[in-house]
C-alpha positions in Angstrom: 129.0 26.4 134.1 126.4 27.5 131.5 122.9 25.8 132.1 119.4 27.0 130.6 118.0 29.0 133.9 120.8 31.5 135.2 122.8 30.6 137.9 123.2 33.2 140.8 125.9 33.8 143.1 127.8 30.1 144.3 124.4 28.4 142.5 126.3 26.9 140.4 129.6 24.8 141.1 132.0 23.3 139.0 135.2 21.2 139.9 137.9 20.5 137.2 140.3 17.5 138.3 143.8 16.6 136.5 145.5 13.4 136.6 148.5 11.4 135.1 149.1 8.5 133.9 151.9 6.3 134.7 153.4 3.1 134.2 152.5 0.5 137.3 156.0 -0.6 137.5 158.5 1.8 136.8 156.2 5.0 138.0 157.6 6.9 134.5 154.8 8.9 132.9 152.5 6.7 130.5 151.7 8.6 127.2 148.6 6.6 126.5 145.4 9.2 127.3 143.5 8.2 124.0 143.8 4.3 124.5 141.2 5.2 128.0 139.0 7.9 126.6 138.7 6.6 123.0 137.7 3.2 124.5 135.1 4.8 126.6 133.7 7.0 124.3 133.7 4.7 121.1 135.3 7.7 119.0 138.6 10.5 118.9 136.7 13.4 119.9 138.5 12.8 123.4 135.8 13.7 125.5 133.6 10.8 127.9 130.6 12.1 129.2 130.3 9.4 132.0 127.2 11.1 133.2 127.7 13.4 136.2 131.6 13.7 135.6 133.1 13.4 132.0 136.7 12.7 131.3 138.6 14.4 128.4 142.5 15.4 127.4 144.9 18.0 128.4 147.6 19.3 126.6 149.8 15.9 126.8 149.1 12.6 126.3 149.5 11.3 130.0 146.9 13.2 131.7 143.2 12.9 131.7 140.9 14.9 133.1 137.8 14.4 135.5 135.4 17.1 135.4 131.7 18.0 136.8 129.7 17.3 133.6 127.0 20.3 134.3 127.0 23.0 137.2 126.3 21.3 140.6 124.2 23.3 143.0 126.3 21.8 146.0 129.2 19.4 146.8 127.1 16.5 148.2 127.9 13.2 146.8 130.8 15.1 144.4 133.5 12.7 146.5 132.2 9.6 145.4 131.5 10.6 141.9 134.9 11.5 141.4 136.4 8.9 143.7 134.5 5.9 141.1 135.1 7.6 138.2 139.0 7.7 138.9 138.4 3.7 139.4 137.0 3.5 136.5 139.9 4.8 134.7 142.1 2.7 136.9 140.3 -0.4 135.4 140.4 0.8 132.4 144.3 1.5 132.4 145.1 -2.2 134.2 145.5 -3.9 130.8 148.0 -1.4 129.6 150.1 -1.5 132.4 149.2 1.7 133.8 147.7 3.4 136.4 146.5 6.9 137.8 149.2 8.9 140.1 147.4 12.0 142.1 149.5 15.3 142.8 150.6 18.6 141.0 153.3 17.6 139.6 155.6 13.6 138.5 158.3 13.6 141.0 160.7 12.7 138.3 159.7 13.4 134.3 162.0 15.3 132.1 160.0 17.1 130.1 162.1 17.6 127.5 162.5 14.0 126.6 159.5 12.1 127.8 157.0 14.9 126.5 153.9 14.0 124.2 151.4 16.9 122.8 148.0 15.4 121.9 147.8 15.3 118.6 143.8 14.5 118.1 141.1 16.7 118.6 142.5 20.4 119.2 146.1 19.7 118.2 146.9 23.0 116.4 145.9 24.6 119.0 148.3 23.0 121.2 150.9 22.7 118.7 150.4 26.6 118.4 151.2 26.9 122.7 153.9 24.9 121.9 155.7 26.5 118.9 155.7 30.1 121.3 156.2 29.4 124.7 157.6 25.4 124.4 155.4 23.3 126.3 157.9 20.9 127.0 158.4 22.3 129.9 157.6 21.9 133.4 154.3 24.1 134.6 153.1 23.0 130.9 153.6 19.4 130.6 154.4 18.2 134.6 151.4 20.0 135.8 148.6 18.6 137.6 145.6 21.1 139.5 142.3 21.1 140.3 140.1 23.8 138.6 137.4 25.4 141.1 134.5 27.5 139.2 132.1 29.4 141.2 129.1 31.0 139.4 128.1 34.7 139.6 124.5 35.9 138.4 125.1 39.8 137.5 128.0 42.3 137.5 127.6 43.3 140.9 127.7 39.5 142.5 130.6 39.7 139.8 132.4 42.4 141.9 131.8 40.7 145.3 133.2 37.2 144.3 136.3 38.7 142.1 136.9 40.9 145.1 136.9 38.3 147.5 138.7 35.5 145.5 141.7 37.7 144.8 141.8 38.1 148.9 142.2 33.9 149.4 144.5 33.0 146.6 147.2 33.4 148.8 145.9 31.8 151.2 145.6 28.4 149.1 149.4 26.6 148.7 148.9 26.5 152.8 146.3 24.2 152.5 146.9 22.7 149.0 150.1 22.6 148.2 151.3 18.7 146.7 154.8 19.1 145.2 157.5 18.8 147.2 160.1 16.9 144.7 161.0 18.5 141.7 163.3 16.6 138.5 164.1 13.7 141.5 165.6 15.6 144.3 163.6 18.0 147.0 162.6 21.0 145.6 163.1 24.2 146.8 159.2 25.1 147.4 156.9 23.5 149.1 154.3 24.5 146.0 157.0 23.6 143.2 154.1 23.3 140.4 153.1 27.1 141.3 156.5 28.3 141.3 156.8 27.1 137.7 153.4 28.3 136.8 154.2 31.5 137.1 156.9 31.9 134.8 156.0 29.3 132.0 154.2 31.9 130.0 157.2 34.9 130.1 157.0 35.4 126.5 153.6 37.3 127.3 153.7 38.5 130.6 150.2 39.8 130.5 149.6 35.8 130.9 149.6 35.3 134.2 150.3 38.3 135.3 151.6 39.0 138.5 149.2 35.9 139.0 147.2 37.7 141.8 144.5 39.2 139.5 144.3 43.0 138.8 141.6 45.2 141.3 138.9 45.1 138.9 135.4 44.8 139.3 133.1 45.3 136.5 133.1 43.2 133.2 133.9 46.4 131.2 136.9 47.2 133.3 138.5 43.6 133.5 137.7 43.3 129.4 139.6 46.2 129.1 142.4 45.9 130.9 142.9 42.3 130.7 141.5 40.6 127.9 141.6 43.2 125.5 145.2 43.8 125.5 146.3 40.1 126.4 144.5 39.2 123.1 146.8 41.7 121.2 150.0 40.6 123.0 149.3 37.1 121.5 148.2 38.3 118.1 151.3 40.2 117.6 153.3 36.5 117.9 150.6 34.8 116.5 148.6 36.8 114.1 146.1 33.5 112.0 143.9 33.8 114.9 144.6 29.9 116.6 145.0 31.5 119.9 142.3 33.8 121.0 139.4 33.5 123.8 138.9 33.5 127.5 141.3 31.1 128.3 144.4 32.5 127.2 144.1 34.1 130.6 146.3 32.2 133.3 146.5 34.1 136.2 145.3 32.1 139.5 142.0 33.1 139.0 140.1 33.9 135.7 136.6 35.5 134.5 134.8 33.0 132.6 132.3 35.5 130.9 131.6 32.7 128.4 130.0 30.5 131.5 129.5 33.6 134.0 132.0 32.0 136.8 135.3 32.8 138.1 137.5 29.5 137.9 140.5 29.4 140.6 143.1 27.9 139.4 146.3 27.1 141.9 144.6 23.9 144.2 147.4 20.9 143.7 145.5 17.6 142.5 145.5 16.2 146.3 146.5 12.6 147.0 142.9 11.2 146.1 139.6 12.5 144.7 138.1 12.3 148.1 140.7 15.0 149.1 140.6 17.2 146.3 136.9 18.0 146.6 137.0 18.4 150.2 139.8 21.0 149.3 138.0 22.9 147.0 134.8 23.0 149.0 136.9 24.6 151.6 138.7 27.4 149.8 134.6 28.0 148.7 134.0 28.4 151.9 136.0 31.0 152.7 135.4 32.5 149.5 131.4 32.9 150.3 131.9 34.2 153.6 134.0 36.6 152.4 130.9 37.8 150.1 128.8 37.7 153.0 131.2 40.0 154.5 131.1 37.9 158.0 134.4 39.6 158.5 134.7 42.7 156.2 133.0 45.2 153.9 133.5 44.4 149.9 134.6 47.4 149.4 137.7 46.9 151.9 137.8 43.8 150.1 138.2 45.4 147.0 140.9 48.1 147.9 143.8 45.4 148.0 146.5 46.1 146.1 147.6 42.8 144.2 151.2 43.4 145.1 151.4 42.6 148.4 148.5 40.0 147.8 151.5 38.2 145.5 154.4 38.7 147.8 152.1 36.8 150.5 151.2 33.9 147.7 154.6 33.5 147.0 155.7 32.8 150.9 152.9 30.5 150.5 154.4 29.0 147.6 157.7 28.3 149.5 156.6 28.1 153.4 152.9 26.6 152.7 151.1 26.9 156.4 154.4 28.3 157.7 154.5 31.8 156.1 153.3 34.7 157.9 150.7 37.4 157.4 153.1 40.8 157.9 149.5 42.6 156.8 147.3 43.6 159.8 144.9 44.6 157.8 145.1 41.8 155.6 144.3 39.5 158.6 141.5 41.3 159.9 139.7 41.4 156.5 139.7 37.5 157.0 138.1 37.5 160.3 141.8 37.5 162.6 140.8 39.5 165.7 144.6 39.1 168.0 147.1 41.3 168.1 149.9 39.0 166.9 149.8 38.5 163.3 149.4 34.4 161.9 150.5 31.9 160.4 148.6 31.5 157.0 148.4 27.7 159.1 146.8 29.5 162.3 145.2 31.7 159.7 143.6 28.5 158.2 142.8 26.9 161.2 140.7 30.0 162.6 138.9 29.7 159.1 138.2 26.5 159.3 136.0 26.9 162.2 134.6 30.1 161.5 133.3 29.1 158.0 134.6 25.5 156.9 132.9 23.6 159.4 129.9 25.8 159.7 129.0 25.5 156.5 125.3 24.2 155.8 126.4 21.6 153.2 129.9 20.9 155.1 129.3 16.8 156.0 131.8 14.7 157.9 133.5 12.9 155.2 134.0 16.6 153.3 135.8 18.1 156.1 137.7 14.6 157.4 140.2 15.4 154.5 140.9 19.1 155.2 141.2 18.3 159.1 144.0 15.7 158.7 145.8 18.6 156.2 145.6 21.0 159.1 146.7 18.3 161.7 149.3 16.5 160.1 150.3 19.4 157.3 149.9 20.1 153.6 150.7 16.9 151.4 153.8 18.2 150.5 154.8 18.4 154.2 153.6 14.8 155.1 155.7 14.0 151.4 158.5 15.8 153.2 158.3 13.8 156.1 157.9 10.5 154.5 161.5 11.3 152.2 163.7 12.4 154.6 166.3 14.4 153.8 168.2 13.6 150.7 166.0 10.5 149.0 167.3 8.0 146.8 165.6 7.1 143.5 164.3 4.1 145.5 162.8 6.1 148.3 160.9 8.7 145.9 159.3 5.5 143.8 158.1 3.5 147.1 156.5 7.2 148.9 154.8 8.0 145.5 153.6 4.1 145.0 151.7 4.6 148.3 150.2 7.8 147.0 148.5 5.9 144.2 147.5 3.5 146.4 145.8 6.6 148.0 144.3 7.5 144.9 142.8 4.0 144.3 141.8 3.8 147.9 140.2 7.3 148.4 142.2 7.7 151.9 144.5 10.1 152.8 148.3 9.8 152.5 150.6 9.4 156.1 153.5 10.2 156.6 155.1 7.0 158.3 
């Protein structure tokens, strides 16, 4: 998000996409990253800048990563640019055998066996992660989300967007969540990546936290209390120093001091690029007109406790659009005026048209994507749906076949 001029508050946007790569026939994860990006950058740093998005590694070597090269100051044309660059890497992966497959999480791997660290660029840092909390895991290595970074310009606009983000993180599996099928059978969550997420880091709790990020509002405070002591948690298992920064912070939203943004972190790659901006763009929405305060003050923003803000997400995490607000005030700090309390899917859809659709930069084809979630259900619903109860091994290869022909496509998946 860093750029020469300072960015004020939402100036500056920035969109992190992860997907994997699989084999074309079989659907099994491909392990074959560096074969796309070394070939498009000419060397093993594994990083692409392609222009306006640039493609580099994760942690494992079957997913690559599609990011906003620079801050944008809007989402226009951010559909397309992601939509052809995911083509691109399509094209590039057809000779191999390969191709891209969209959502949070590969409906079968086994992480134990079919895991591969990258082991270019950055490798002792990942072989670090690995050696303490074991990455071969599931919510390390079968993990697939879409990073959203929203800039602020000062510490007060830092207090209004912290303060407001930590109100709509629970309200994002609802309209997000991708991963219904977990190790081949139906998983128990709707938002199966997120209920990994949050305990793949147990070894140091202060991690993730109780994922819902602490009340805290001023740089000072959140160093302090955060990343202060999170940095001596690690350094106590892992004292040369590998492990150190910003980003050993995993809640579901984290300060980026380093580029002055706050980066959400629990969106569920969608079934296609197309969606997974539109997706983003709206959980900014709702973000900024909660900074407004269209609906409530900041500072009765700010006196949420994040307890009850994480028993919500975690309904969310299970329910999606189906669990229910049991906060009044809660519901009225996100513009909710009846008596009976909503769904987070009522919740969503009152949002929508109070501050999605209104939107000066909202277009057609950004909100086309987040209407068919609300009309037909989160992807992991319409997944749901298009299973049945019970799938065979057959069934689970033919529904996520059709969601990489999403992906190529840039459409929106169907259930039936």
């Amino acid at each position: 998000m860093a750029e020469s001029a300072p960015l004020r508050l939402f100036e500056g946007l920035g969109l992190e996409l992860e997907l994997m790569i699989v084999d074309r026939a079989s659907l099994d994860v491909r392990p074959i990253a560096e074969r796309v990006l070394f070939a498009a950058s000419g060397d093993q740093s594994g990083d692409h800048d392609n222009g306006r998005i640039s493609w580099s590694n994760e942690l494992v070597r079957h997913v690559i990563e599609l990011k906003t090269s620079r801050p944008e100051r809007g989402p226009q044309g951010l559909q397309d640019a992601f939509q052809e660059n995911a083509r691109a890497i399509e094209a590039l992966l057809e000779p191999h055998g390969a191709r891209l497959m969209p959502t949070g999480m590969h409906p079968w791997m086994d992480p134990a066996r079919e895991t591969e660290l990258w082991p270019f660029e950055y490798a002792e840092i990942y072989r670090t992660y690995d050696r303490l909390f074991d990455c071969r895991r599931h919510g390390w290595a079968n993990l697939q989300s879409v990073h959203l970074n929203l800039s602020f310009g000062d510490e007060q606009e830092f207090a209004r967007l912290h303060a407001a983000v930590r109100l709509v993180l629970p309200l994002v599996p609802a309209l997000a969540a991708s991963t219904p099928v977990f190790e081949g059978q139906p998983a128990a969550h709707l938002d199966q990546r997120l209920e990994v997420y949050r305990t793949n880091s147990a070894l140091v709790p202060r991690m993730t936290g109780a994922v819902i990020p602490e009340p805290l509002f001023t740089p000072a405070d959140y160093r302090r209390e955060i990343l202060e002591p999170l940095q001596r948690d690690v350094a106590a298992l892992e004292p040369t120093g590998i492990l150190e920064g910003e980003w050993l912070n995993a809640r579901g939203a984290i300060a980026r001091f380093d580029r002055a943004a706050i980066e959400i972190r629990l969106i569920d790659t969608q079934e296609c690029p197309r969606a997974d901006v539109a997706v983003a763009w709206a959980v900014r929405c709702v973000v900024a007109a909660l900074c407004s305060e269209r609906w409530s003050a900041s500072a009765t923003q700010r006196a949420f406790a994040s307890a009850p803000l994480a028993a919500l997400l975690g309904e969310a995490i299970r329910n999606g659009p189906e669990a229910r607000v049991v906060d009044p005030a809660y519901a009225r700090a996100l513009g909710w005026e009846r008596a009976a309390l909503p769904t987070l899917g009522e919740l969503w859809q009152a949002l929508f048209a109070s501050a999605v659709a209104s939107a000066a930069e909202s277009d057609a084809a950004l909100l086309a994507p987040v209407r068919a979630i609300l009309e037909h259900g989160t992807l992991a619903q319409r997944i749901r749906v298009a299973l049945g109860p019970g799938p065979a091994r057959r069934q689970l290869a033919d529904v996520y076949r059709e969601l990489c022909d999403c992906l190529t496509a840039g459409r929106s998946f169907r259930a039936g």
